[in-house]
C-alpha positions as CSV (number, residue, x, y, z in Angstrom):
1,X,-12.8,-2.9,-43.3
2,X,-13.6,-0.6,-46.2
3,X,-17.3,0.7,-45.9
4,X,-19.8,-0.7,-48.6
5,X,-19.0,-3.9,-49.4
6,X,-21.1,-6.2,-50.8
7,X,-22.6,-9.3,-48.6
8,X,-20.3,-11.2,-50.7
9,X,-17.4,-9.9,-49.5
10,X,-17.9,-10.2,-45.8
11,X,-15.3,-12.5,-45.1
12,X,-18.6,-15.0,-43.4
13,X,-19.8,-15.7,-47.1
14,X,-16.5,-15.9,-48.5
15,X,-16.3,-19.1,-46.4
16,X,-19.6,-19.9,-46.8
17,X,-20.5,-19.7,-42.4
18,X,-22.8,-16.4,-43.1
19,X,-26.2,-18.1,-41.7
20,X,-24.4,-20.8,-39.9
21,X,-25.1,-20.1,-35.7
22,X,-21.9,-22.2,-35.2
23,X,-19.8,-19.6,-36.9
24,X,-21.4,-17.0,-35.0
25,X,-20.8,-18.9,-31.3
26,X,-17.4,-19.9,-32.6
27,X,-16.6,-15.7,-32.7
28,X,-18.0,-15.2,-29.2
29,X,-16.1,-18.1,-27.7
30,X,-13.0,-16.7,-29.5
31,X,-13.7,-12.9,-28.4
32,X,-14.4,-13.8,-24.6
33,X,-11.2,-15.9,-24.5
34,X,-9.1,-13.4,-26.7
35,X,-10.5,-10.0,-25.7
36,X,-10.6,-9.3,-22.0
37,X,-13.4,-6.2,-22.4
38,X,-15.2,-8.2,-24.6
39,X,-15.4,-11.3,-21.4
40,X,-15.8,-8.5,-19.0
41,X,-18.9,-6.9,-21.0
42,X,-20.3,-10.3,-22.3
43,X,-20.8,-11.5,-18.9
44,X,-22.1,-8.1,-17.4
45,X,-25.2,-8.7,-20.2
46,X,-25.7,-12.1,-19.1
47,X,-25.8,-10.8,-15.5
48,X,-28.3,-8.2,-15.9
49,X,-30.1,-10.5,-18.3
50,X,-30.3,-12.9,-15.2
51,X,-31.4,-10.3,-12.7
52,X,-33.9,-8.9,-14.5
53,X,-35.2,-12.7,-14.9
54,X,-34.9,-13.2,-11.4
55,X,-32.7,-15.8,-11.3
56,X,-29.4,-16.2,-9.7
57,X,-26.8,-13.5,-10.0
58,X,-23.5,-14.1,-11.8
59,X,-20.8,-13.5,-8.8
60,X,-17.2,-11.9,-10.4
61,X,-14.3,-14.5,-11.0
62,X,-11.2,-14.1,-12.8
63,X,-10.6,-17.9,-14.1
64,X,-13.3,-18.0,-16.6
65,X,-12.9,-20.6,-19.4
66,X,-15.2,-21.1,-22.5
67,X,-16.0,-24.3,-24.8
68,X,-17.6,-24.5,-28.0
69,X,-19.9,-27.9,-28.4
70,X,-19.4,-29.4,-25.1
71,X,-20.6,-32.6,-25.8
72,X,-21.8,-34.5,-22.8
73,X,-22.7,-38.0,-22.5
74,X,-25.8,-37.8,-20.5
75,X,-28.8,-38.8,-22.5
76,X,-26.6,-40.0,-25.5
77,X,-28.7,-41.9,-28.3
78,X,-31.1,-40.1,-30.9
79,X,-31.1,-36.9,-29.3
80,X,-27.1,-35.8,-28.2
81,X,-26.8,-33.0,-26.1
82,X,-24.0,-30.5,-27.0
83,X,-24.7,-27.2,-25.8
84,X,-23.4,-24.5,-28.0
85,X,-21.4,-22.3,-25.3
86,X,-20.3,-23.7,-22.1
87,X,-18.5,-21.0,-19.7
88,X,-17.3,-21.7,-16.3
89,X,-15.1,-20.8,-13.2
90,X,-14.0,-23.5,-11.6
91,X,-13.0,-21.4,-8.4
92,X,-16.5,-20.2,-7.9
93,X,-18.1,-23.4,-9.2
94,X,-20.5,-21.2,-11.8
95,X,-21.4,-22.6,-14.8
96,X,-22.9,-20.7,-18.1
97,X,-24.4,-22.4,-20.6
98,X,-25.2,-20.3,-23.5
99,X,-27.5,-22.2,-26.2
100,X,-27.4,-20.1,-30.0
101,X,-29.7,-20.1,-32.4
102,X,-29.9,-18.2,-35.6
103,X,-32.6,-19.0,-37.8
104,X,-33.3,-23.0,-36.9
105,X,-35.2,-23.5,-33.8
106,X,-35.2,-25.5,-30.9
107,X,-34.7,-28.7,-31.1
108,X,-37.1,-31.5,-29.1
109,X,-37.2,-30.6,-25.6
110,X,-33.4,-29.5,-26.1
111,X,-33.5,-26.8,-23.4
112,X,-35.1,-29.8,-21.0
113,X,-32.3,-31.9,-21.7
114,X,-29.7,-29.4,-21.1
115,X,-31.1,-28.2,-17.8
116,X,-31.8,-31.6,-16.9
117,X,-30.0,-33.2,-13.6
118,X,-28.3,-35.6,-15.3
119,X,-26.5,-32.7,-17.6
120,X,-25.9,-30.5,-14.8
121,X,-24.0,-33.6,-12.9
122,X,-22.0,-34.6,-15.8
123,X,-20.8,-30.3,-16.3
124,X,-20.2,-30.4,-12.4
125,X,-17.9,-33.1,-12.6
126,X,-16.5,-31.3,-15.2
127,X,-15.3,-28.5,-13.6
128,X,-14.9,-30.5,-10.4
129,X,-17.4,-28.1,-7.8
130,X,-19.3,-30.0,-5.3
131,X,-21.5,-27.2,-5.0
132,X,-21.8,-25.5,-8.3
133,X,-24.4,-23.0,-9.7
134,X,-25.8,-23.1,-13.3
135,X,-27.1,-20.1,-15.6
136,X,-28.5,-20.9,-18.9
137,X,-28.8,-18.4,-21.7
138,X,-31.1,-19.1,-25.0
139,X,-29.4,-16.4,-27.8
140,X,-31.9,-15.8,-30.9
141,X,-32.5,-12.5,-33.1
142,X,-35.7,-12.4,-31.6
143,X,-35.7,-13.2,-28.5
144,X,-37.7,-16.7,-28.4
145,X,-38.6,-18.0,-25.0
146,X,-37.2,-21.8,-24.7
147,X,-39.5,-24.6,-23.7
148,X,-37.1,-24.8,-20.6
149,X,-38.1,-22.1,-18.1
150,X,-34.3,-22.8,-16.7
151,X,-33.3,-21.1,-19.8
152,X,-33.2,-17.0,-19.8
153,X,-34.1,-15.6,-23.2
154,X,-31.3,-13.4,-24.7
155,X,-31.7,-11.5,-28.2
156,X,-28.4,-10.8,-30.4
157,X,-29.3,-7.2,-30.2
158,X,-28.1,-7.0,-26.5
159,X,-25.0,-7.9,-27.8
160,X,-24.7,-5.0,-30.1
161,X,-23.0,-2.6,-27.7
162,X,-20.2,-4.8,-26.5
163,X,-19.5,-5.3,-30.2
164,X,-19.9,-2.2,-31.2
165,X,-16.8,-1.6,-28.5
166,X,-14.5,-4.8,-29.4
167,X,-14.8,-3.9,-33.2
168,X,-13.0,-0.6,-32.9
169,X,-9.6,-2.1,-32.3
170,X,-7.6,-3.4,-35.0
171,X,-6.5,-6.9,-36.4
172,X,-8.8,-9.9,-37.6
173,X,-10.8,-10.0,-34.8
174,X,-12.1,-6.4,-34.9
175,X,-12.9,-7.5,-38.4
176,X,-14.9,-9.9,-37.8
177,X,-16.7,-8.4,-34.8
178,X,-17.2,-5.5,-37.3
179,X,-19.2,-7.5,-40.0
180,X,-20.7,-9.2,-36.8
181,X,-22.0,-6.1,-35.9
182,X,-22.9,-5.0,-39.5
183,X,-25.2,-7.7,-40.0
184,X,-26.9,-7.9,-36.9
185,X,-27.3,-4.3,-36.7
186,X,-28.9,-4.5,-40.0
187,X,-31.4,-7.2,-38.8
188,X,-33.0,-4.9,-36.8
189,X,-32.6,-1.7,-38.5
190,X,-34.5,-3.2,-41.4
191,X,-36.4,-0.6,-43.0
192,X,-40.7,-0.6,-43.1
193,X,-42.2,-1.9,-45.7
194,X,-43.5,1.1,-48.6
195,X,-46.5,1.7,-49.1
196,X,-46.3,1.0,-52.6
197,X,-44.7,-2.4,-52.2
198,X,-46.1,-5.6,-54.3
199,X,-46.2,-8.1,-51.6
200,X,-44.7,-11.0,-53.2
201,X,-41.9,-8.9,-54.5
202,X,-41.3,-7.8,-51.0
203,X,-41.5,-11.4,-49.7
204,X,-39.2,-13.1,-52.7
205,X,-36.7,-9.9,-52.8
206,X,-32.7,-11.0,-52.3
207,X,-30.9,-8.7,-50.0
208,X,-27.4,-7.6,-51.3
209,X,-26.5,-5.2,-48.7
210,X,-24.3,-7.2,-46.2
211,X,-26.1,-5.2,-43.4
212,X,-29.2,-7.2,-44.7
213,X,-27.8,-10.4,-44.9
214,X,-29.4,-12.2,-41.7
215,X,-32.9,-10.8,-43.0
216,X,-35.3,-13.5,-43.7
217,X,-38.4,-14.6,-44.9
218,X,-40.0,-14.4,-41.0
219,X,-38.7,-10.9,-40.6
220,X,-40.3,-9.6,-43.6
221,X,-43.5,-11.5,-43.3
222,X,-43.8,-10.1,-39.8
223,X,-42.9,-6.3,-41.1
224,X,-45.9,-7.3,-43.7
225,X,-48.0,-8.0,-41.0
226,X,-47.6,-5.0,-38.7
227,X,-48.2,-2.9,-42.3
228,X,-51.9,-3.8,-42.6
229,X,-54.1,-1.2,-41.9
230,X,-56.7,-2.5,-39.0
231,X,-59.1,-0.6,-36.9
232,X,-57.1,0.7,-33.5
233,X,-58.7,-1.4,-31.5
234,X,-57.5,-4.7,-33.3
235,X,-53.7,-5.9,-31.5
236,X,-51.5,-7.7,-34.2
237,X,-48.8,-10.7,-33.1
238,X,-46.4,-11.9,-35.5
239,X,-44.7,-15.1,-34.2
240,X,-44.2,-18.8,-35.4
241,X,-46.1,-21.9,-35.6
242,X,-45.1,-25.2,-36.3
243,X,-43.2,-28.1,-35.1
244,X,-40.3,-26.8,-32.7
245,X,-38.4,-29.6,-33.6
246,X,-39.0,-29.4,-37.8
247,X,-39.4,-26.5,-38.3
248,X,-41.6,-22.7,-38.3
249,X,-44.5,-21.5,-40.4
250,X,-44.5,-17.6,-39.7
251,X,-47.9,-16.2,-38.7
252,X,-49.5,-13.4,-37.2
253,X,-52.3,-13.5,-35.3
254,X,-55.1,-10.5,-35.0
255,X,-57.0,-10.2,-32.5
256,X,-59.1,-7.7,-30.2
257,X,-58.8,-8.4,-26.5
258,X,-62.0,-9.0,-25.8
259,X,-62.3,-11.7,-28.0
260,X,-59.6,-14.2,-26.4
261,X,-57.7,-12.4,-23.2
262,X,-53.9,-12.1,-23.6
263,X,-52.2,-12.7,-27.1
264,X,-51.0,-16.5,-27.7
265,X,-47.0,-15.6,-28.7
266,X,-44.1,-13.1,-28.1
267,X,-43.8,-10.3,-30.8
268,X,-41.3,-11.0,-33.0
269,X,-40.8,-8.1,-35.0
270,X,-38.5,-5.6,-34.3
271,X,-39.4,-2.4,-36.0
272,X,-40.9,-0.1,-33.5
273,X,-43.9,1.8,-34.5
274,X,-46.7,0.5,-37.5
275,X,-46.0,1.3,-41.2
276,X,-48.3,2.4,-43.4
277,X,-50.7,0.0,-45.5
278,X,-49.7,-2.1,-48.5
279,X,-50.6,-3.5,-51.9
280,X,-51.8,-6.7,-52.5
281,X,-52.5,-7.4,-56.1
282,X,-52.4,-3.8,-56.8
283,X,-55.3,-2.7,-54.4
284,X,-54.2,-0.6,-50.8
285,X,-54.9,-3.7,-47.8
């Protein structure tokens, strides 16, 4: 793919799918199913991801199968479950489940209901192991812990080097790994804010570069955040408030340690070290 091109050319907004998390699962599925290296590496993250969690290893097998929207009937009614990814061996009786989300959030209690026993029955039966043994995954940019503790976070930026590989070989799948990795490297290569920046033109401004075209309104209000200029002993969180289930409200919380122990939420922004201060309505902050 020619270096360059403009966001609307990346084959993703050409069909419209650019900010759609089901177009990005529907890649991974067809990588890991397509692309032997790709599996091989894909599952090596989710196993270090799980050891360094402390939860069960992933054990080698060399029947691995992958759905997208497995939709089970357990706890069918208002609230379906239909986990994103579902990967499993049906010789070793391991089951995956990878739940992806891009830039909506969790769903009530979703994580819950996917871990739940009745969920893990019904995928059991499913790949017929009397004895089976479940991971579960939770893929954002940032990171985000699940409500489910079952549930492993897993940022897209661990999936960056396995890309980075798959997208070197030609045909349309390297393509689309390769604007895969354009745009999520760009997410979190987003530059600082300048110094001279007008805040609400910073906040409003439309990203053209397809290596921005994940970047949001959260992303830049945390970037915002980290750029005010505080005394050192003040700590800074940017995170998300809200109803999981409607919807986020970025915030940021400031703080000094003394006045309330340990900060309430994960950081969310990605870019390293503090920028400098900003303008607001013209005057340094």
């Amino acid at each position: 793919m020619p270096r360059g091109l403009a966001v609307s050319e990346h084959i993703f907004e050409i069909l419209g799918v650019g900010t759609h998390e089901d177009s990005y699962t529907a890649l991974i599925a067809h990588a890991f199913k397509r692309d032997g290296e790709f599996r091989h590496r894909f599952l090596q993250v989710l196993s270090d991801m799980s050891d360094k969690a402390g939860k069960q290893t992933i054990l080698p097998a060399d029947d691995w199968e992958c759905q997208t929207k497995h939709a089970l009937a357990a706890g069918a009614g208002r609230k379906r479950n239909i986990p994103d990814l579902v990967i499993f061996s049906k010789k070793t009786g391991q089951i995956i489940v990878v739940e992806n989300k891009l830039h909506s959030g969790e769903g009530a209690d979703q994580t819950k209901r996917y871990a739940s026993n009745e969920c893990r029955g019904e995928l059991a039966n499913r790949v017929k192991s009397p004895q089976p043994s479940f991971h579960f995954f939770f893929l954002t940019l940032e990171g985000d812990r699940p409500q489910c503790a079952a549930f492993v976070p897993l940022s897209y930026e661990a999936l960056l080097p396995l890309v980075e590989s798959a997208r070197t070989r030609r045909g349309k799948l390297a393509t689309l790994l390769q604007e895969f990795h354009e745009r999520v490297a760009g997410y979190y290569g987003y530059p600082k804010l300048d110094t001279q920046a007008k805040v609400l033109e910073y906040l409003n401004r439309e990203e053209s570069k397809p290596e921005h075209a994940l970047v949001t309104e959260r992303l830049r209000f945390a970037v915002l955040a980290l750029s005010v200029r505080l005394d050192d002993e003040f700590k800074r969180n940017p995170g998300l408030t809200g109803r999981r289930d409607c919807g986020y409200i970025p915030l940021c919380e400031f703080y000094k340690p003394s006045w309330r122990g340990e900060p309430l939420l994960p950081v969310a922004c990605q870019n390293g070290d503090v920028p400098g201060s900003v303008e607001i309505g013209g005057s340094p902050v």
